[in-house]
VOBA-1610 file (N, C-alpha, C; in pm, whole numbers, padded with zeros to 5 digits, always signed):
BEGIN
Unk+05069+07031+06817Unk+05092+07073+06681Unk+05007+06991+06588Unk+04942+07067+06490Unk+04850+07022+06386Unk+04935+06917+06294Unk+04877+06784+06298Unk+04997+06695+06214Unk+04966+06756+06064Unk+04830+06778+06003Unk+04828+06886+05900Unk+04951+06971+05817Unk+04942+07042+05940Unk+05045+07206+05923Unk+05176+07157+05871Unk+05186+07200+05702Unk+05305+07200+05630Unk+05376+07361+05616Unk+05527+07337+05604Unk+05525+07502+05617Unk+05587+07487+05451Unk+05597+07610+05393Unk+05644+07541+05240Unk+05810+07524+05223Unk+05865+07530+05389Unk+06002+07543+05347Unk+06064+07422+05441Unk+05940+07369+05454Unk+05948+07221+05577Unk+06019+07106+05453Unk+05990+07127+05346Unk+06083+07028+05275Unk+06249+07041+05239Unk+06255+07171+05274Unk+06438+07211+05275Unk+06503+07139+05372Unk+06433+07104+05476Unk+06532+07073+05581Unk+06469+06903+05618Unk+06598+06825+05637Unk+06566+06645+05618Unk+06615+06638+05747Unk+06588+06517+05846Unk+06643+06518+05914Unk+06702+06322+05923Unk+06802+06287+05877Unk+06821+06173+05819Unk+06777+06115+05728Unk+06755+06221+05643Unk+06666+06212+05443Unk+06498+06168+05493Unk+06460+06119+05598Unk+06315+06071+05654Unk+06271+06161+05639Unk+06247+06285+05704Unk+06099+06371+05748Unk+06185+06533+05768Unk+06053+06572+05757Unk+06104+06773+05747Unk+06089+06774+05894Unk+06148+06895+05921Unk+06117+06938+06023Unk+06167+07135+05994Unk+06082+07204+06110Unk+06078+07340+06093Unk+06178+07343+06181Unk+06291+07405+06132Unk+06428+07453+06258Unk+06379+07561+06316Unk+06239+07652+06332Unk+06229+07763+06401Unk+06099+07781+06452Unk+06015+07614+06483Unk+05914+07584+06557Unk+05947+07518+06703Unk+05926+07582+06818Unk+05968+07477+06934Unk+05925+07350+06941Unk+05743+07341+06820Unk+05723+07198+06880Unk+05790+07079+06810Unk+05910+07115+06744Unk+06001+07043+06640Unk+06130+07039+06688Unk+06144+07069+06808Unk+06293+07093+06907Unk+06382+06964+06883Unk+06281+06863+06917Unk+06315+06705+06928Unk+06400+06634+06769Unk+06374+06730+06711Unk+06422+06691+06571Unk+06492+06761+06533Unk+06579+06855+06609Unk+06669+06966+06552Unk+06815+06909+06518Unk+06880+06917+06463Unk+07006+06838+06448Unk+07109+06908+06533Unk+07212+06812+06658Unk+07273+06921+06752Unk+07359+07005+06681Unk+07399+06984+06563Unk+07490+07082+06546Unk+07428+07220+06504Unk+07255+07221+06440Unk+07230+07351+06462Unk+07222+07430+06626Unk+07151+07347+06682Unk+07132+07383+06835Unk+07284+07377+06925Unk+07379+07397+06864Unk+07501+07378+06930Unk+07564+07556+06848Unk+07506+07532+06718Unk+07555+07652+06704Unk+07572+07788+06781Unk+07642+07872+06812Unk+07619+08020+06899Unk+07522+08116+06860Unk+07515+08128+06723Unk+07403+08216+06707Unk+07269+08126+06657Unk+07229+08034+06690Unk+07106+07910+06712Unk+07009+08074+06759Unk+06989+08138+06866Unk+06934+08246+06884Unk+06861+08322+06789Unk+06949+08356+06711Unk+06905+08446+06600Unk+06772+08371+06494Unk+06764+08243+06487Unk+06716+08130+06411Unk+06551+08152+06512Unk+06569+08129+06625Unk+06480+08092+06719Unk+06420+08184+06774Unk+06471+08301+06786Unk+06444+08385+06874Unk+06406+08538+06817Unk+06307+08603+06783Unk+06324+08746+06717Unk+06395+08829+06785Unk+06354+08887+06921Unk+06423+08956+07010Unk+06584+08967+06970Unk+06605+08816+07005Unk+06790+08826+06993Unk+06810+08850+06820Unk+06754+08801+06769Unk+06783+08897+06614Unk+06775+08986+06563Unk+06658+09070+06623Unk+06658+09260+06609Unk+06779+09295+06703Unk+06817+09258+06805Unk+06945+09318+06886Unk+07062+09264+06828Unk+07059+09174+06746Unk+07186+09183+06671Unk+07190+09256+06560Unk+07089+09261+06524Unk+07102+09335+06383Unk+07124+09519+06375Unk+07070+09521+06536Unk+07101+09646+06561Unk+07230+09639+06591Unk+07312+09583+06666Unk+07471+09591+06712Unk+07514+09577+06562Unk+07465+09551+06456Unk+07524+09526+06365Unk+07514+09666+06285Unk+07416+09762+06278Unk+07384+09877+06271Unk+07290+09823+06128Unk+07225+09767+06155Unk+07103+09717+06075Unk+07004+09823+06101Unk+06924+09902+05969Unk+06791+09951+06029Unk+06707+09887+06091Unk+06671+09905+06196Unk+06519+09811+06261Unk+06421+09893+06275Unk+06361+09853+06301Unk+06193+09931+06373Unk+06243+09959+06511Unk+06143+10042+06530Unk+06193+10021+06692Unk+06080+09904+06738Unk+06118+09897+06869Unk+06079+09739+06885Unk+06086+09739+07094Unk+06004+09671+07136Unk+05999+09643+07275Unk+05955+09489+07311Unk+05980+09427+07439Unk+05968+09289+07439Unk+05948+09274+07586Unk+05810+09215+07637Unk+05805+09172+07796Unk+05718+09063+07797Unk+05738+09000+07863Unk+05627+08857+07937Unk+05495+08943+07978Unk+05459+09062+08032Unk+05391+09122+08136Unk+05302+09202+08036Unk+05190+09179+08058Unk+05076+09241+07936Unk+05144+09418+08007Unk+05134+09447+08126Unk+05107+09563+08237Unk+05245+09676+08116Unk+05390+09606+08081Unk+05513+09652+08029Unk+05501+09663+07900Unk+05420+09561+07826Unk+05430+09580+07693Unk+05279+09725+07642Unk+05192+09707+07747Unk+05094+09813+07675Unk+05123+09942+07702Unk+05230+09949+07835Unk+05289+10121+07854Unk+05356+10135+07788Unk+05519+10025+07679Unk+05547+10094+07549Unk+05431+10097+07469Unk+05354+10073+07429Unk+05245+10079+07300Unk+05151+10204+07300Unk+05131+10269+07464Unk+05099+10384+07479Unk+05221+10477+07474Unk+05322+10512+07523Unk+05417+10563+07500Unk+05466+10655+07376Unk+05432+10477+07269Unk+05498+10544+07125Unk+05372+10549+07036Unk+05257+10502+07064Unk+05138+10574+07022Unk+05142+10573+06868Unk+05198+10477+06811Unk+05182+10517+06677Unk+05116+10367+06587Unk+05033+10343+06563Unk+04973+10245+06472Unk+04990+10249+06386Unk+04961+10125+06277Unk+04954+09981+06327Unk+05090+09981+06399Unk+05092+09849+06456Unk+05188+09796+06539Unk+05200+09639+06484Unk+05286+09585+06483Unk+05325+09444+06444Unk+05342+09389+06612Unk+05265+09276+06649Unk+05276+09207+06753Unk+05292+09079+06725Unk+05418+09027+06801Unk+05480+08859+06765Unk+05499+08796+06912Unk+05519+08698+06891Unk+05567+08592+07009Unk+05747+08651+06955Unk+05801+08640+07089Unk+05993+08634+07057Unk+06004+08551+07037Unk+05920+08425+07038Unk+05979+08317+07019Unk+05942+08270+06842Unk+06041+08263+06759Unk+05992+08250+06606Unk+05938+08108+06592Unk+05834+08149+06543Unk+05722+08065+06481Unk+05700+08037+06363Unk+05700+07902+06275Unk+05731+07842+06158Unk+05628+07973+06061Unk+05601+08018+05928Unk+05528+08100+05849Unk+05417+08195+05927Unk+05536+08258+06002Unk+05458+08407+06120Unk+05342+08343+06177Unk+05319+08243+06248Unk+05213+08188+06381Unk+05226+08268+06436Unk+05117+08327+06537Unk+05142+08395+06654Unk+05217+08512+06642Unk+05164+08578+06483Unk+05230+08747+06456Unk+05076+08804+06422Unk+05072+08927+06501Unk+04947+09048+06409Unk+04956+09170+06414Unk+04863+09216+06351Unk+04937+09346+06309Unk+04783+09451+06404Unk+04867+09517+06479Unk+04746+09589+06568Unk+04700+09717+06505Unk+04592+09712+06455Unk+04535+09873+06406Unk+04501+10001+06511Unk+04484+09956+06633Unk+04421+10014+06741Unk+04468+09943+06872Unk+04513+10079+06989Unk+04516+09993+07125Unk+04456+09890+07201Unk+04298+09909+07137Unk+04173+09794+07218Unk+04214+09674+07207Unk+04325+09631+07060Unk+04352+09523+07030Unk+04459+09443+07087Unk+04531+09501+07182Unk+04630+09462+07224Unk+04612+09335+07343Unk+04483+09365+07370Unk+04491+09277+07535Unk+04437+09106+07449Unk+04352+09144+07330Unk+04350+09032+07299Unk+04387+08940+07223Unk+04556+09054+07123Unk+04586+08947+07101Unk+04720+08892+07162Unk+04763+08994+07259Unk+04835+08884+07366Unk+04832+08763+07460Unk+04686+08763+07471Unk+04600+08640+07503Unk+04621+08542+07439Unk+04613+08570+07257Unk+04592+08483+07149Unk+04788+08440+07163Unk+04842+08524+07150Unk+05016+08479+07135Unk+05034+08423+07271Unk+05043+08426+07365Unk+05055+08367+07520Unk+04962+08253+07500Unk+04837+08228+07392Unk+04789+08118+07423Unk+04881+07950+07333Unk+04904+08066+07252Unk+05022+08009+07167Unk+05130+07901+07199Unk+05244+08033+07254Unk+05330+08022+07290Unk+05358+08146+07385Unk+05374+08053+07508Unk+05445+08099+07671Unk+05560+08218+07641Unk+05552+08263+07715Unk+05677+08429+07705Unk+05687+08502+07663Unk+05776+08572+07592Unk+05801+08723+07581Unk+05685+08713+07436Unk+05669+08883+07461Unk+05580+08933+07337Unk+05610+09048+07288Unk+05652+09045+07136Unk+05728+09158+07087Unk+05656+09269+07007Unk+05644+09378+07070Unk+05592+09460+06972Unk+05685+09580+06906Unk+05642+09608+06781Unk+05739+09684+06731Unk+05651+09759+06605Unk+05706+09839+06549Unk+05721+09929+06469Unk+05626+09846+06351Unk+05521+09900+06282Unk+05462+09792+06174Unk+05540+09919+06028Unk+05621+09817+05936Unk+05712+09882+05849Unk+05635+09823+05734Unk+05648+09921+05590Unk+05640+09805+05458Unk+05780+09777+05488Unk+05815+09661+05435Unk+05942+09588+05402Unk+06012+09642+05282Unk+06111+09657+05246Unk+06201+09711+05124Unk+06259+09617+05145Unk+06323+09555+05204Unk+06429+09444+05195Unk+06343+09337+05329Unk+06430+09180+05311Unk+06393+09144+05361Unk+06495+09052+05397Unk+06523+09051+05569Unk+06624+08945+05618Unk+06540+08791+05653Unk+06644+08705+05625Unk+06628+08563+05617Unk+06742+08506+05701Unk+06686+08418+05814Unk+06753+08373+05854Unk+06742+08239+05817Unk+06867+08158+05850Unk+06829+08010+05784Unk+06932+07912+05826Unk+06925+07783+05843Unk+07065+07729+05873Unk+07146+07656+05769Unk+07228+07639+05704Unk+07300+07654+05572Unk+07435+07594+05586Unk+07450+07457+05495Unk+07604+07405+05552Unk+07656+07433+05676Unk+07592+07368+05790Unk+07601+07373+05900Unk+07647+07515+06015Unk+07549+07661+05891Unk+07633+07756+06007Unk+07455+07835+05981Unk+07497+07908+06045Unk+07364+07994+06090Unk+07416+08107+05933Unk+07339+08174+05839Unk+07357+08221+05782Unk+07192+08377+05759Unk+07254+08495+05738Unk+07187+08591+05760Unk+07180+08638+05582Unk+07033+08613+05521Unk+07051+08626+05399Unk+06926+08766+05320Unk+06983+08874+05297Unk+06886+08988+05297Unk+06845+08944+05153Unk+06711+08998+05132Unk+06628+08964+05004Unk+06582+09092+04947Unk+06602+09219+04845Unk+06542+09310+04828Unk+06418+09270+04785Unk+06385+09152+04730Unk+06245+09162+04670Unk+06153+09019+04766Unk+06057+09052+04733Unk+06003+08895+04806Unk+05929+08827+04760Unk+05949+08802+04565Unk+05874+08693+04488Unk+05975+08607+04533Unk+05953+08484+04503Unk+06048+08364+04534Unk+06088+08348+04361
//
């Protein structure tokens, strides 16, 4: 990790009033406080996958959306549903969208799963590329995992 790389929301979170840390970068694991990582839905924080499937059990609109380790699984959904752009992420959430792009064309797929796998190891999510109307926020908040929708997205 770039000692550089500030995220602008790396100052919300203290970890013994000393130093920021990103609660939704793995290479910041070491600094997570256990009671977020103890939390049950810690997932939703960390993980996109498990947060589009909750949000769907929750009957949240989503995109549709697919997720495999295996370049071979993720490009037969992308042929399948044939519809561009496509939003391609790591499942694993990454501090100010690292390792997210937005695919205009199939040719693009092999390389930038290369680029996200070079990233970060595992699953690779592709899904539905949407404008946003609203916007969910996940965040950790007086010690609970909290799900906070935004209709607009000036700050």
């Amino acid at each position: 990790m770039n000692a550089e790389y500030h995220s602008p929301v790396a100052s919300l979170y203290q970890v013994d009033g000393q130093h920021s840390f990103f609660c939704d970068h793995p290479a910041y694991a070491g600094d997570w406080p256990e009671g977020l990582v103890a939390n049950p839905q810690f997932g939703l924080l960390n993980n996109r996958l498990k947060l589009r499937e909750f949000c769907q059990a929750g009957k949240f609109l989503t995109p549709a959306f697919f997720a495999a380790d295996q370049f071979a699984r993720l490009s037969a959904w992308a042929v399948r549903q044939n519809q561009f752009p496509m939003a391609m992420k790591s499942a694993v959430n990454m501090a100010d969208g690292a390792a997210s792009f937005v695919l205009k064309a199939f040719r693009e797929l092999p390389e930038f799963f290369e680029l996200i796998n070079s990233q970060q190891a595992g699953s690779v999510l592709l899904e539905e590329f949407i404008i946003p109307k609203a916007r969910v926020e996940v965040t950790w908040l007086n010690g609970s995992i909290r799900l906070i929708a935004r209709s607009g997205l000036d700050k």
